[in-house]
C-alpha atoms as an extended CHARMM CRD file, in Angstrom:
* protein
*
       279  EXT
         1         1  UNK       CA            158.2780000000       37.1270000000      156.8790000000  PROA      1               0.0000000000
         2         2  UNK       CA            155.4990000000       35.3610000000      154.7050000000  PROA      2               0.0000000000
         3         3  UNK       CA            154.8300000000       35.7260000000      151.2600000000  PROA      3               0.0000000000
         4         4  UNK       CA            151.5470000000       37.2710000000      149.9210000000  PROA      4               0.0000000000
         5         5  UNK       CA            152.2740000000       35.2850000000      146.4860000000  PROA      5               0.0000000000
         6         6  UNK       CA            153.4050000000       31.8710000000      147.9120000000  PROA      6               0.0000000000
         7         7  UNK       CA            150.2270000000       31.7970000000      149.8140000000  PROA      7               0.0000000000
         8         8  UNK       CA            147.7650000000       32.4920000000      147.3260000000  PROA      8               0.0000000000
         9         9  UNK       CA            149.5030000000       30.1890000000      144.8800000000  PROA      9               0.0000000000
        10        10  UNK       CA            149.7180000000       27.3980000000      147.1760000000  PROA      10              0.0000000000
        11        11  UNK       CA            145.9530000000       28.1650000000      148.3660000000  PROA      11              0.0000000000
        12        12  UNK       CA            145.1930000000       28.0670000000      144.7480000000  PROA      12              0.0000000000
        13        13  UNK       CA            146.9020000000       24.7780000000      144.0410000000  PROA      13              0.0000000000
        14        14  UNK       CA            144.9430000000       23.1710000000      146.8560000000  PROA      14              0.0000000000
        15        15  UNK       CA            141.8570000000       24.2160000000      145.1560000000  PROA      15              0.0000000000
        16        16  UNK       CA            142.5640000000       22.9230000000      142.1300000000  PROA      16              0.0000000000
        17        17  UNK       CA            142.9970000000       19.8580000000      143.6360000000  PROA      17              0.0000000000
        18        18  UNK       CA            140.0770000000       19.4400000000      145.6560000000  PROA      18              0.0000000000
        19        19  UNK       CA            137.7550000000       20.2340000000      142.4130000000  PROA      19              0.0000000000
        20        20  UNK       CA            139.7290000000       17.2880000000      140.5240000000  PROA      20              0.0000000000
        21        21  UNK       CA            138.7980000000       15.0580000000      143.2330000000  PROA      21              0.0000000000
        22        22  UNK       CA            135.4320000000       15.7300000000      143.0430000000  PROA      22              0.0000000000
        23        23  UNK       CA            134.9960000000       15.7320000000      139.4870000000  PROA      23              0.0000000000
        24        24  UNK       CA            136.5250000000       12.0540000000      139.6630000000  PROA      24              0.0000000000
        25        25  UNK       CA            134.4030000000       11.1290000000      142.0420000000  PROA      25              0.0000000000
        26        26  UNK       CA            130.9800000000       12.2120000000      140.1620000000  PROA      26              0.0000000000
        27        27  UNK       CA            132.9210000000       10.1130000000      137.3630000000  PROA      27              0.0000000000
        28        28  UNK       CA            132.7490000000        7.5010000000      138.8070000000  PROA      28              0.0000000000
        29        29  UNK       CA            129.2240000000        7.4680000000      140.4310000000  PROA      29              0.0000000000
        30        30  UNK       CA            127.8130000000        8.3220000000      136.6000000000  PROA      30              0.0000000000
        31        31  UNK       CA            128.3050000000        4.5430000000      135.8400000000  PROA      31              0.0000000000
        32        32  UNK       CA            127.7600000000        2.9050000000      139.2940000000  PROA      32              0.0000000000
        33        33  UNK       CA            124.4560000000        4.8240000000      138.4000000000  PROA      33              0.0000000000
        34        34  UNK       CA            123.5940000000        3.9900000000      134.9380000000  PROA      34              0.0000000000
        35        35  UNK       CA            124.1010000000        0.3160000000      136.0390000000  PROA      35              0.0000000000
        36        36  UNK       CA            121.7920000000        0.3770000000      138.7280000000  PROA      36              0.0000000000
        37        37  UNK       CA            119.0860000000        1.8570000000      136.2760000000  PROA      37              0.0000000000
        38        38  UNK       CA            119.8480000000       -1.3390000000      134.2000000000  PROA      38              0.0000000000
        39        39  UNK       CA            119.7600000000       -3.8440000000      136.2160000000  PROA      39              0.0000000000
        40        40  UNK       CA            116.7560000000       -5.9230000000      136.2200000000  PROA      40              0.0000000000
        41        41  UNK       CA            115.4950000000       -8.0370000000      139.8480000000  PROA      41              0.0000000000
        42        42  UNK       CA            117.4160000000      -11.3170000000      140.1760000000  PROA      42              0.0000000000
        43        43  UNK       CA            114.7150000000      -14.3830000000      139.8280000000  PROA      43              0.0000000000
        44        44  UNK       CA            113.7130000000      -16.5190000000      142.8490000000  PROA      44              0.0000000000
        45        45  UNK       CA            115.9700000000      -18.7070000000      144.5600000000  PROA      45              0.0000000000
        46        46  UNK       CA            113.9950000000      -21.8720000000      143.8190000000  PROA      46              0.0000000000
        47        47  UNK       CA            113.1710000000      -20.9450000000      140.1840000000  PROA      47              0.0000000000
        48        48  UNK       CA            116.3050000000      -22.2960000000      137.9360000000  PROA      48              0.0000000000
        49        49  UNK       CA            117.6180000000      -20.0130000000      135.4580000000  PROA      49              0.0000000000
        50        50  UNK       CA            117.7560000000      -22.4040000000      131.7340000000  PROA      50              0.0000000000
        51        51  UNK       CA            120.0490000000      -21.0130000000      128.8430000000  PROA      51              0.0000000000
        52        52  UNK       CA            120.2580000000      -22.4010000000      125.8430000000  PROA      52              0.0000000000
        53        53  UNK       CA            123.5780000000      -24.1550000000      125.8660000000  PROA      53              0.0000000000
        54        54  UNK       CA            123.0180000000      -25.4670000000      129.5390000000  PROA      54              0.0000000000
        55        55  UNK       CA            123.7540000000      -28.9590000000      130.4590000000  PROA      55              0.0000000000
        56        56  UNK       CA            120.5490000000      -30.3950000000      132.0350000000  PROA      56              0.0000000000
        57        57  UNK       CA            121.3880000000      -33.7510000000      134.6730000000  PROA      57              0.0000000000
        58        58  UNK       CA            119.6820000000      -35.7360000000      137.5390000000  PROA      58              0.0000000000
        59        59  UNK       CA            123.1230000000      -36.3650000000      139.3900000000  PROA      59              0.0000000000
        60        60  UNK       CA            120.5710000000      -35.2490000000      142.3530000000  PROA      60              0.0000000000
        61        61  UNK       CA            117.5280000000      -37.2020000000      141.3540000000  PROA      61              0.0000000000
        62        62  UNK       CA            116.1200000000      -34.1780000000      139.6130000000  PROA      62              0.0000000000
        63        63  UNK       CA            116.9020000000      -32.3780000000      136.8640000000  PROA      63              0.0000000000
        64        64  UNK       CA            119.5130000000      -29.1850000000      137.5380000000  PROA      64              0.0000000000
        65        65  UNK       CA            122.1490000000      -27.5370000000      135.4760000000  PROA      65              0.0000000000
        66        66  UNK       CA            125.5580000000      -29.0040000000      135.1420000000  PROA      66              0.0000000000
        67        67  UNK       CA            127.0020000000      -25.3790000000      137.0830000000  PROA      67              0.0000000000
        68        68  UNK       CA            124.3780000000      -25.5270000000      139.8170000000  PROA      68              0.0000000000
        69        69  UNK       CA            123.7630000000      -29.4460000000      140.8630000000  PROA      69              0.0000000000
        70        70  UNK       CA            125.9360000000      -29.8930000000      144.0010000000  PROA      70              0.0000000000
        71        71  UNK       CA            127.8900000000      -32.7970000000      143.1980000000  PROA      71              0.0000000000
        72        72  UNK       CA            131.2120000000      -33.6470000000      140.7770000000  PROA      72              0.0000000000
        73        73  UNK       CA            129.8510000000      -35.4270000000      137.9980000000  PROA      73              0.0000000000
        74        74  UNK       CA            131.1870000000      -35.8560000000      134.3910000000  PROA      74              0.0000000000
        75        75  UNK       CA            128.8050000000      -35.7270000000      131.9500000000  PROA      75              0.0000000000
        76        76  UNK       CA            128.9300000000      -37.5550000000      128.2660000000  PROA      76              0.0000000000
        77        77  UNK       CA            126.3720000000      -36.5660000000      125.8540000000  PROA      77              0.0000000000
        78        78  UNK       CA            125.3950000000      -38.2960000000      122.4910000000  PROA      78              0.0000000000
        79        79  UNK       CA            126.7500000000      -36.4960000000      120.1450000000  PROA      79              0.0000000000
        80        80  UNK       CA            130.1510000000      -37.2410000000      122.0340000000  PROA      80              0.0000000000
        81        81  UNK       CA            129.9990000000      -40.7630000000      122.5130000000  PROA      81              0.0000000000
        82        82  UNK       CA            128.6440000000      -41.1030000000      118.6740000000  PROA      82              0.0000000000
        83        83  UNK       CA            132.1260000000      -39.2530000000      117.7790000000  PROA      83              0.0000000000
        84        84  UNK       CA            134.2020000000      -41.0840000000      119.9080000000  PROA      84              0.0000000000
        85        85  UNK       CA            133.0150000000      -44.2880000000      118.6420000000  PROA      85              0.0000000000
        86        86  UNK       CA            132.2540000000      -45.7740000000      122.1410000000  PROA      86              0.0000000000
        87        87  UNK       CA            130.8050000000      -48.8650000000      121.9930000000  PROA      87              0.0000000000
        88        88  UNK       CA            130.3580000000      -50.1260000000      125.5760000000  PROA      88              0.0000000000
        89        89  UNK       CA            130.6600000000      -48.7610000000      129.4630000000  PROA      89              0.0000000000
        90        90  UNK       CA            134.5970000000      -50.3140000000      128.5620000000  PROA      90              0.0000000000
        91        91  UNK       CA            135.1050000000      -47.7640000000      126.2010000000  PROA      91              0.0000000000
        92        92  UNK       CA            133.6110000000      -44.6050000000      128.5710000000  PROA      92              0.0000000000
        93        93  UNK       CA            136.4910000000      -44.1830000000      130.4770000000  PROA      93              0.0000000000
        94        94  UNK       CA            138.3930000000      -42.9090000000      127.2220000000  PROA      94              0.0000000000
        95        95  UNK       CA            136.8080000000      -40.0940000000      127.7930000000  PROA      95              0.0000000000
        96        96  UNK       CA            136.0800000000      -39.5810000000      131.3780000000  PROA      96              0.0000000000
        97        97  UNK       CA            140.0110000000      -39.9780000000      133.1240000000  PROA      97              0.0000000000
        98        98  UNK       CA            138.1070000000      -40.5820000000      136.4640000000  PROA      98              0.0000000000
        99        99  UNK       CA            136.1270000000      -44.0630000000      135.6340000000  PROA      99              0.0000000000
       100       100  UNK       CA            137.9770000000      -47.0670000000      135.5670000000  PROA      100             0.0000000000
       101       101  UNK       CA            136.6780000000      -50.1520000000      133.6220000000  PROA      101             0.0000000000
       102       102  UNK       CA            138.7680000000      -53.9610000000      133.9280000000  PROA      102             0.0000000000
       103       103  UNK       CA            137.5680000000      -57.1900000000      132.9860000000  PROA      103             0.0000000000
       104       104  UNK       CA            139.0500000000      -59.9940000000      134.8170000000  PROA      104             0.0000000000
       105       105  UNK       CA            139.0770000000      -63.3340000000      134.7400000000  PROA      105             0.0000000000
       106       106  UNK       CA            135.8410000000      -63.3370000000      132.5130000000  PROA      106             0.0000000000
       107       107  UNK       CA            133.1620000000      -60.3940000000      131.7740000000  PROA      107             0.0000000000
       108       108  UNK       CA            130.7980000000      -61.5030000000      134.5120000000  PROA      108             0.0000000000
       109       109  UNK       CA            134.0550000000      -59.8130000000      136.7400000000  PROA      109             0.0000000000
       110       110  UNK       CA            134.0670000000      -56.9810000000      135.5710000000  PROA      110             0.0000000000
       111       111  UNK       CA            135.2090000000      -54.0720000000      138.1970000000  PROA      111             0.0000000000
       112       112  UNK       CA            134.1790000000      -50.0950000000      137.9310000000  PROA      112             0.0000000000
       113       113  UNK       CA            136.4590000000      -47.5550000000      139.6580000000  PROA      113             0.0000000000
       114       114  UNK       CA            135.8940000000      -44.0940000000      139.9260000000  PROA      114             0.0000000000
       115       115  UNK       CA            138.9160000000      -41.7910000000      141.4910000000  PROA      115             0.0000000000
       116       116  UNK       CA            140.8160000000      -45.3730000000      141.7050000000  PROA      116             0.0000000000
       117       117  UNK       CA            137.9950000000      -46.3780000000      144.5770000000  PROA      117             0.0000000000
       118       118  UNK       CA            136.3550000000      -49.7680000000      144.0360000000  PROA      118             0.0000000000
       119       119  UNK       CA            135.6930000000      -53.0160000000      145.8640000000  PROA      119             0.0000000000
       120       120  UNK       CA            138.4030000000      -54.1430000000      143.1640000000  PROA      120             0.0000000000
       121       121  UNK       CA            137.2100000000      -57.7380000000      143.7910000000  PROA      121             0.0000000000
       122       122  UNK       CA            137.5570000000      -60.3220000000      140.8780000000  PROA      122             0.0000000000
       123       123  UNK       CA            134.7630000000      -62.1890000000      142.5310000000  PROA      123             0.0000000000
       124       124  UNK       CA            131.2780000000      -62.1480000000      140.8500000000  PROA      124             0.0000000000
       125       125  UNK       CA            129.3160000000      -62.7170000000      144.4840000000  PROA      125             0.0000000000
       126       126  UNK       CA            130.9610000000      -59.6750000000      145.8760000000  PROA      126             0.0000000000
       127       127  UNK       CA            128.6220000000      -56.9670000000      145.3310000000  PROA      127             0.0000000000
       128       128  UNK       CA            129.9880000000      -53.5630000000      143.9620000000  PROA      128             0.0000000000
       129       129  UNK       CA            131.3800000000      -50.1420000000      145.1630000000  PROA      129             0.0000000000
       130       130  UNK       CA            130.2930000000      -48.0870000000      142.1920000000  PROA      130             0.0000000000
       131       131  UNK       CA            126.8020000000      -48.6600000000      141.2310000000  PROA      131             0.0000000000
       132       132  UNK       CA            124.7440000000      -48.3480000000      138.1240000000  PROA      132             0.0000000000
       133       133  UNK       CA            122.4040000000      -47.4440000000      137.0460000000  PROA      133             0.0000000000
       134       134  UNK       CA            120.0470000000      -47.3440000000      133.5240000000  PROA      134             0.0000000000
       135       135  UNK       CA            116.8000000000      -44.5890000000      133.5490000000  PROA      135             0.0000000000
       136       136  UNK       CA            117.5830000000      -45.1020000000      137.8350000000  PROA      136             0.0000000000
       137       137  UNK       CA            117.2040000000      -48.6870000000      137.8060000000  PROA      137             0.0000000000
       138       138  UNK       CA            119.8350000000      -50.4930000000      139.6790000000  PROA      138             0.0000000000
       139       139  UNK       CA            121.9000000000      -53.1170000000      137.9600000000  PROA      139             0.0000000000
       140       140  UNK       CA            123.3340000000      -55.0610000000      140.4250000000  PROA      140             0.0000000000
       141       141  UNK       CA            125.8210000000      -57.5450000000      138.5800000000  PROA      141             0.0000000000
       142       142  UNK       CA            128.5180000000      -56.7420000000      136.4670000000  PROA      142             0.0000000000
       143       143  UNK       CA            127.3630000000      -58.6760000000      133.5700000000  PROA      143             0.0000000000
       144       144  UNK       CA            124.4920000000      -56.8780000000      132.9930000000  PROA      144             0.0000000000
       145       145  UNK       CA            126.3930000000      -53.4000000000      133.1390000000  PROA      145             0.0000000000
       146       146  UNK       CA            128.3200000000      -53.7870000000      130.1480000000  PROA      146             0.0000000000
       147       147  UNK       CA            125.9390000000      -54.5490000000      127.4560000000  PROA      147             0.0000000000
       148       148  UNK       CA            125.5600000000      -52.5640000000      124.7650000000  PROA      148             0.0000000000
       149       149  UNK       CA            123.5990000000      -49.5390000000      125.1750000000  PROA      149             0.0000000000
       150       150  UNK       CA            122.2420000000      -48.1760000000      122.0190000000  PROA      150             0.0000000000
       151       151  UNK       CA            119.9320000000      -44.7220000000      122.0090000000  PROA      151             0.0000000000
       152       152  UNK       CA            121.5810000000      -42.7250000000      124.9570000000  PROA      152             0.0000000000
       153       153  UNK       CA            120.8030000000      -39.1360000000      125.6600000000  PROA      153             0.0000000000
       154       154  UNK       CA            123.6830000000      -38.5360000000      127.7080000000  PROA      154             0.0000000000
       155       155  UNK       CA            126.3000000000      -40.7640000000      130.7830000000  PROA      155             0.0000000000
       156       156  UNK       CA            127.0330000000      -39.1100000000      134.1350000000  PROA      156             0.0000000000
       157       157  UNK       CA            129.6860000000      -40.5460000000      136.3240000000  PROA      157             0.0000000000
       158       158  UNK       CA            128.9660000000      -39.0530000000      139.8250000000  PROA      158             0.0000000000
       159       159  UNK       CA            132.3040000000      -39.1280000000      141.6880000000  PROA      159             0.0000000000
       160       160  UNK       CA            132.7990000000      -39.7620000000      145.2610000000  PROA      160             0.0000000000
       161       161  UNK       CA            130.1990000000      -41.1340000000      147.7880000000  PROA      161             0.0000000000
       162       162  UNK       CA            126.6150000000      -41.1370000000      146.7290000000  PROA      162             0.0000000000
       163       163  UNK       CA            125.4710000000      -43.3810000000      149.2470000000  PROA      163             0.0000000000
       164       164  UNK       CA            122.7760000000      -40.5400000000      150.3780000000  PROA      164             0.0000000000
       165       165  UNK       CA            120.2120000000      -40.7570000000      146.8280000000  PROA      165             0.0000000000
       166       166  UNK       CA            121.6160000000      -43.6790000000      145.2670000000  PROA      166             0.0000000000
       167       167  UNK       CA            121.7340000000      -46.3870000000      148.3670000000  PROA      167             0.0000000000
       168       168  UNK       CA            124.2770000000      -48.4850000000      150.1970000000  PROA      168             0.0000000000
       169       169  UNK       CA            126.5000000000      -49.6840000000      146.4170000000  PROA      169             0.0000000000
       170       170  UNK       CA            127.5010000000      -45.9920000000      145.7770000000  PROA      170             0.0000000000
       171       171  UNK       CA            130.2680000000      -45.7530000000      148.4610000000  PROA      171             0.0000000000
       172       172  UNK       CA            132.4800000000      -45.2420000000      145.1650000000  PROA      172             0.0000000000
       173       173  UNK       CA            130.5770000000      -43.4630000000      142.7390000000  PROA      173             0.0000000000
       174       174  UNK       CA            127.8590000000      -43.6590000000      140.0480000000  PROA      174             0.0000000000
       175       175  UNK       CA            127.5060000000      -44.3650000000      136.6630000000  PROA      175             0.0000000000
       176       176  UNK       CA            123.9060000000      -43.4110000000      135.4640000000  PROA      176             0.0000000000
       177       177  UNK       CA            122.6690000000      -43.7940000000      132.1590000000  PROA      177             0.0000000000
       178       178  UNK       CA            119.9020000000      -42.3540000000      130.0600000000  PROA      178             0.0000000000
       179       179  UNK       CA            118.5090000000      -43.1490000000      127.5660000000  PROA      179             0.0000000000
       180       180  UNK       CA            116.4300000000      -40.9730000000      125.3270000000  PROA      180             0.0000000000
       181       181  UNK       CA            113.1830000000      -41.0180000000      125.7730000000  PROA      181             0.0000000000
       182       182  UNK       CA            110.1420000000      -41.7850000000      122.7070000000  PROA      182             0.0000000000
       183       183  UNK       CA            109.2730000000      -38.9330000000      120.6550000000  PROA      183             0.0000000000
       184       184  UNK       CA            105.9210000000      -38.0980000000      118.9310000000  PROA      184             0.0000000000
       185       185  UNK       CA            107.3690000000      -37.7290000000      115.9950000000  PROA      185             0.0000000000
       186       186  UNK       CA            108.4180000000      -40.9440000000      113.7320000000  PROA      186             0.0000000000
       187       187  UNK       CA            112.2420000000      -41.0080000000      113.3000000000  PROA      187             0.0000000000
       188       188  UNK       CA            114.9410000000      -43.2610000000      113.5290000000  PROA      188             0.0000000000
       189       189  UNK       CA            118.5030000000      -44.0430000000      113.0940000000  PROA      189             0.0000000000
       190       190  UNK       CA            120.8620000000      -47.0580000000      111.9780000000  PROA      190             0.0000000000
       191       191  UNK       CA            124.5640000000      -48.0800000000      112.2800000000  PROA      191             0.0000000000
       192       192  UNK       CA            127.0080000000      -50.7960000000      110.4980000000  PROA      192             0.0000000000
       193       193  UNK       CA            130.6710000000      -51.1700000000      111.6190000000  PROA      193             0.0000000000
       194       194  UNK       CA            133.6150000000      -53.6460000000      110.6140000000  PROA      194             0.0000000000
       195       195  UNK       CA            136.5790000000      -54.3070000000      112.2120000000  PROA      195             0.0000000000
       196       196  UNK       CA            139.7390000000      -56.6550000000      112.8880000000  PROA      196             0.0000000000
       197       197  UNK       CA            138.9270000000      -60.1320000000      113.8750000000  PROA      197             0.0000000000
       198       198  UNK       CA            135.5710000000      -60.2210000000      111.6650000000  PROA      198             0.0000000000
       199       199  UNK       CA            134.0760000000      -57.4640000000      114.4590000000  PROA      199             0.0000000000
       200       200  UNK       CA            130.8360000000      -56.7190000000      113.8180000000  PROA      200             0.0000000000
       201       201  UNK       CA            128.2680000000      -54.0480000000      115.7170000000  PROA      201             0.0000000000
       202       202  UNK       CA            125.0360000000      -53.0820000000      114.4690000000  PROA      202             0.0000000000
       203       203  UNK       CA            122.7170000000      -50.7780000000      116.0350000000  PROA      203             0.0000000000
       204       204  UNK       CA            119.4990000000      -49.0020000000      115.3950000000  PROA      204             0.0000000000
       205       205  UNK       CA            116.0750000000      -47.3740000000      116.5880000000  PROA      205             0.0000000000
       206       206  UNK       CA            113.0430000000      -46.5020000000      115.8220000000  PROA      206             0.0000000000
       207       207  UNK       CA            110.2030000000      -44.2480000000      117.6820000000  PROA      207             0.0000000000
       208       208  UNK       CA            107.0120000000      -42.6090000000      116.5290000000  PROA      208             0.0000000000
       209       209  UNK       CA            103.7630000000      -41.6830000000      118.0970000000  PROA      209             0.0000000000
       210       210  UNK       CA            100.5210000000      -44.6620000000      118.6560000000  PROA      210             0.0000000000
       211       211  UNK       CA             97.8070000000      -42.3170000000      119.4940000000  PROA      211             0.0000000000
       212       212  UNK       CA             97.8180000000      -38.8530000000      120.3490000000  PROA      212             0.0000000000
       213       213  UNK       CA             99.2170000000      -39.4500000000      124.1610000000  PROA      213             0.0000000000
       214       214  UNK       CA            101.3200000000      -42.2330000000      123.7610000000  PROA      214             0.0000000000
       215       215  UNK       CA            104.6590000000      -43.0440000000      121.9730000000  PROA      215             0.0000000000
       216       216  UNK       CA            106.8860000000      -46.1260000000      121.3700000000  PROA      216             0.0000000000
       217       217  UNK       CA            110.4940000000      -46.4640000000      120.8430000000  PROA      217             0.0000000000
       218       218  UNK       CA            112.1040000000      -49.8130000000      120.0640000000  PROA      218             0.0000000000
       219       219  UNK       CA            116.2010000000      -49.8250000000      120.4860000000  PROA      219             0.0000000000
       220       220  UNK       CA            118.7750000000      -52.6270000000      119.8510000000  PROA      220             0.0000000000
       221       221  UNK       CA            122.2690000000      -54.0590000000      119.5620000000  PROA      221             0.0000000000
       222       222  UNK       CA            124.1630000000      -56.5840000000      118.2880000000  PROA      222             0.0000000000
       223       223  UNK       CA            128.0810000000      -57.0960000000      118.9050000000  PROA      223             0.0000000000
       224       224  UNK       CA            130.1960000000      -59.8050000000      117.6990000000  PROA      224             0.0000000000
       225       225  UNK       CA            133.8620000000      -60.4580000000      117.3500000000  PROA      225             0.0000000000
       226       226  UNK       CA            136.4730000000      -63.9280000000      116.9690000000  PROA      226             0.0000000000
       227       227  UNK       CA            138.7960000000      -64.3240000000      119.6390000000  PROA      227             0.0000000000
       228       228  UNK       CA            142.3590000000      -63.1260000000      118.9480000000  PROA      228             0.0000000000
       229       229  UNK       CA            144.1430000000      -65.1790000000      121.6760000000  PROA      229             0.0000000000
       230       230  UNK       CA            144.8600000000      -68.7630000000      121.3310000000  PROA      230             0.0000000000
       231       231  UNK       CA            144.1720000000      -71.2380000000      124.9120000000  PROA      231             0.0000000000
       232       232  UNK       CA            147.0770000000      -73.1210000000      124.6560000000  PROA      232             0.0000000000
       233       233  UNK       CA            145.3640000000      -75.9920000000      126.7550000000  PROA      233             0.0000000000
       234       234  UNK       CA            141.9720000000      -75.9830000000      124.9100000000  PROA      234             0.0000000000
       235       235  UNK       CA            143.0240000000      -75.0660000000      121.6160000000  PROA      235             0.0000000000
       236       236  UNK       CA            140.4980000000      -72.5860000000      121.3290000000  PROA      236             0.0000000000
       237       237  UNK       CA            140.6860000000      -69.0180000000      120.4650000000  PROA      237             0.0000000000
       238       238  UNK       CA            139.6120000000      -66.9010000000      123.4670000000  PROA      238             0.0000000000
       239       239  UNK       CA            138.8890000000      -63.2600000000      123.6930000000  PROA      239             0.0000000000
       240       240  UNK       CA            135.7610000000      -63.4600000000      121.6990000000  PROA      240             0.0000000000
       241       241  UNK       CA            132.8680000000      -61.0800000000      121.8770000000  PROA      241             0.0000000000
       242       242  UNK       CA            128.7820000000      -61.9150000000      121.1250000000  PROA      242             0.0000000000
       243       243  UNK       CA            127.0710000000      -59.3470000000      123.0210000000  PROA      243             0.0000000000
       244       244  UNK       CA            123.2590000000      -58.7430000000      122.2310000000  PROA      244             0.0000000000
       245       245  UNK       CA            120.4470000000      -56.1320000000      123.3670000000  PROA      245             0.0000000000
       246       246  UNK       CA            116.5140000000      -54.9500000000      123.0230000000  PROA      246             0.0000000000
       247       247  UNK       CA            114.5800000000      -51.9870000000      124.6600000000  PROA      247             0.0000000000
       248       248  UNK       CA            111.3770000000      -51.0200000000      124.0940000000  PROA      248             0.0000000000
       249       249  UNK       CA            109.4940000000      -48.1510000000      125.8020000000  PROA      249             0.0000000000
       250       250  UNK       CA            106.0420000000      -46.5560000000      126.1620000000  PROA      250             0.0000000000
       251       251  UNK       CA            105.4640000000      -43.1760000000      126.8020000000  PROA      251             0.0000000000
       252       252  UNK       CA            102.0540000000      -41.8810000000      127.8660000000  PROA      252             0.0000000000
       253       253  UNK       CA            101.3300000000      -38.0060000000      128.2340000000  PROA      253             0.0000000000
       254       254  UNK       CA             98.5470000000      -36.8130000000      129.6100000000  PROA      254             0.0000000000
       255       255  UNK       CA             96.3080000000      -33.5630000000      129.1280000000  PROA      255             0.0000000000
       256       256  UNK       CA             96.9580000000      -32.5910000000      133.0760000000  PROA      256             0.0000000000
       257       257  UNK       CA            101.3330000000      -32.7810000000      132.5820000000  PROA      257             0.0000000000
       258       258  UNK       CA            100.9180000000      -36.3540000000      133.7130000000  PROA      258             0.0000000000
       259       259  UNK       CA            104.1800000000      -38.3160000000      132.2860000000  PROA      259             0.0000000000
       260       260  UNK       CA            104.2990000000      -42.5570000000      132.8380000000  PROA      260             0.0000000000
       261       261  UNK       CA            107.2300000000      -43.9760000000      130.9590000000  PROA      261             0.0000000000
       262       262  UNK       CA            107.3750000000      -47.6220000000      130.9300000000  PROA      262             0.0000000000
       263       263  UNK       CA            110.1650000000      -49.7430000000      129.4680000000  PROA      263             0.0000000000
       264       264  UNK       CA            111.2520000000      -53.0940000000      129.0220000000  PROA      264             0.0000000000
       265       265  UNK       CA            114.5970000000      -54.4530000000      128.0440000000  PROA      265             0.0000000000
       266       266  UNK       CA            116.9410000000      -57.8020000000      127.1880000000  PROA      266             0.0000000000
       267       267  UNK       CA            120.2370000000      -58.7570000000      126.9430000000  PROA      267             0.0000000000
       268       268  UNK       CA            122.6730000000      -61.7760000000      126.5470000000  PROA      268             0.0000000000
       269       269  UNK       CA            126.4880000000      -62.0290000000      126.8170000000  PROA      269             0.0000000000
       270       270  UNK       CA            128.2010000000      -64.9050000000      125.8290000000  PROA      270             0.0000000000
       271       271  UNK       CA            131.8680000000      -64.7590000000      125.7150000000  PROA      271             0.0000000000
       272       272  UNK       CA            134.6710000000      -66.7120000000      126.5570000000  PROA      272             0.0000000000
       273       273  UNK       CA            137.0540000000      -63.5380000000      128.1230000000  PROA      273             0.0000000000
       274       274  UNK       CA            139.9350000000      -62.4280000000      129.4270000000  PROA      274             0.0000000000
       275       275  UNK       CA            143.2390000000      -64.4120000000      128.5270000000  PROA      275             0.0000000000
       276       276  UNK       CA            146.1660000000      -62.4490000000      129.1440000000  PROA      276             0.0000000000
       277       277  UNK       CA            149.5040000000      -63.3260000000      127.3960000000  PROA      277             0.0000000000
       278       278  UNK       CA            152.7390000000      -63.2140000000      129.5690000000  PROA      278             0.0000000000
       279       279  UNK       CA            155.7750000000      -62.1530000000      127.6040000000  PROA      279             0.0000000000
C-alpha cells in the first residue's frame, strides 16, 4: 500500500529539481547574451587587421603580419641585431638556430644553409641553394652576400622551398634583407668599435629630405682586422679581414601615393681567408 507522504515528497523533490535546472540554464544564456550584444562585425577577409606591436614582412612579396603570412620565416629586427652586435650575414645565425653560415677555403666560398639544406659546395661556380636577397634584388655570388650591411630595418630567413616567388636558387631557403628606407626628416647615426687583432668597424648614415617629394639616404661600412693565423709556407699571417661598403638611395613620393625608390650600392672584399689549424 502506497504512501500519501512519500509521494508528495518525492513529487516535490522532482520539482525542485527541475526549477534548478532551469534557473541554470537562464544563467547561463544571460552571458552567451550579453556577449552577443558586444560583439562588434569581424572586418573583411582581404582587409588586414594592424596592431601596434605587429611584425610587418614581405616573406610573400607583400607586406603581411608575422602571424598571418603563410610561410616559416624568422624575422631579425634592428634593434636586435644592434644589441647583439652582429656585424655580418656570419654573425646572423647566432641568433636564428636555423641559418647556417661557413666560409671555406676563402670568403668567395662561402655556403648558406637553412634547416641543414644547402648545395654545401666549396666551389665558387656552383650556384647556390639558399638565395639572397637585398630590397629583392638577387645576389647571386657568395662574395657579395657577406658584406657589411649597415642601416637594416629588419632580416627574414624564409625556411624551406621558396622556389614559387623567389625563383629557381631558393630550393633551400631565403635570406632577404631590408634596408630602411630615406626619411623626410634629417637624421642620422654613427658607430666606432675595437677589438683583438687591431679590429676595426665603423659604420654610419645619414638621410634627410631634397625637396618636398624626394629624400636621400647615404649608408656605409668599413671593416678591418690582422690575420691571427700564421701560413707556415708563406710566412704570412692569414685570417685577415678588409671588408668595405656604400649605399645611397632616392626616394620620390608623389601627391597621387606614387612611391619610386631607387638605390645604388658598392662593395669590396679583400681578404686572404680561411686557414684552419690541425691540432
Amino acid at each position: 500500500m502506497s504512501n500519501p507522504a512519500f509521494g508528495s515528497q518525492s513529487l516535490a523533490r522532482r520539482m525542485a529539481r527541475r526549477a534548478g535546472l532551469v534557473a541554470s540554464a537562464a544563467m547561463c544564456l544571460v552571458p552567451l547574451a550579453a556577449h552577443a550584444q558586444d560583439a562588434q562585425p569581424a572586418p573583411p577577409a582581404d582587409v588586414p587587421v594592424v596592431q601596434g606591436n605587429d611584425i610587418i614582412v614581405t616573406a610573400a612579396k607583400r607586406e603581411q603580419t608575422l602571424q598571418s603570412v603563410p610561410v616559416a620565416v624568422t624575422v631579425t629586427t634592428a634593434e636586435v641585431i644592434q644589441r647583439a652586435q652582429i656585424r655580418d650575414i656570419k654573425d646572423l645565425s647566432s641568433v636564428v638556430p636555423s641559418l647556417r653560415v661557413s666560409e671555406h677555403q676563402s670568403s668567395a666560398q662561402t655556403d648558406f644553409l637553412v634547416r641543414g639544406f644547402g648545395n654545401g659546395a666549396i666551389n665558387a661556380g656552383v650556384e647556390p641553394s639558399v638565395g639572397m636577397f637585398v630590397d629583392g634584388v638577387y645576389l647571386s655570388r657568395s662574395g657579395a652576400q657577406i658584406v657589411d650591411l649597415p642601416d637594416l630595418t629588419r632580416v627574414e630567413v624564409l625556411r624551406g622551398p621558396q622556389s614559387t616567388l623567389f625563383g629557381k636558387n631558393a630550393s633551400a631557403g631565403v635570406v632577404s634583407i631590408v634596408t630602411r628606407e630615406p626619411a623626410f626628416k634629417f637624421g642620422g647615426s654613427a658607430e666606432v668599435s675595437y677589438g683583438e687583432y687591431n679590429a676595426l668597424v665603423v659604420k654610419g648614415s645619414v638621410t634627410g629630405p631634397l625637396s618636398e617629394n624626394i629624400a636621400y639616404s647615404l649608408s656605409g661600412s668599413m671593416n678591418r682586422r690582422d690575420g691571427h693565423t700564421l701560413d707556415g709556407g708563406t710566412g704570412n699571417m692569414v685570417n685577415d679581414r678588409n671588408r668595405n661598403y656604400l649605399r645611397g638611395q632616392l626616394l620620390f613620393k608623389g601627391d597621387n601615393g606614387l612611391k619610386v625608390r631607387v638605390i645604388g650600392d658598392y662593395g669590396t672584399l679583400d681578404e686572404v681567408c680561411c686557414a684552419v689549424a690541425i691540432s
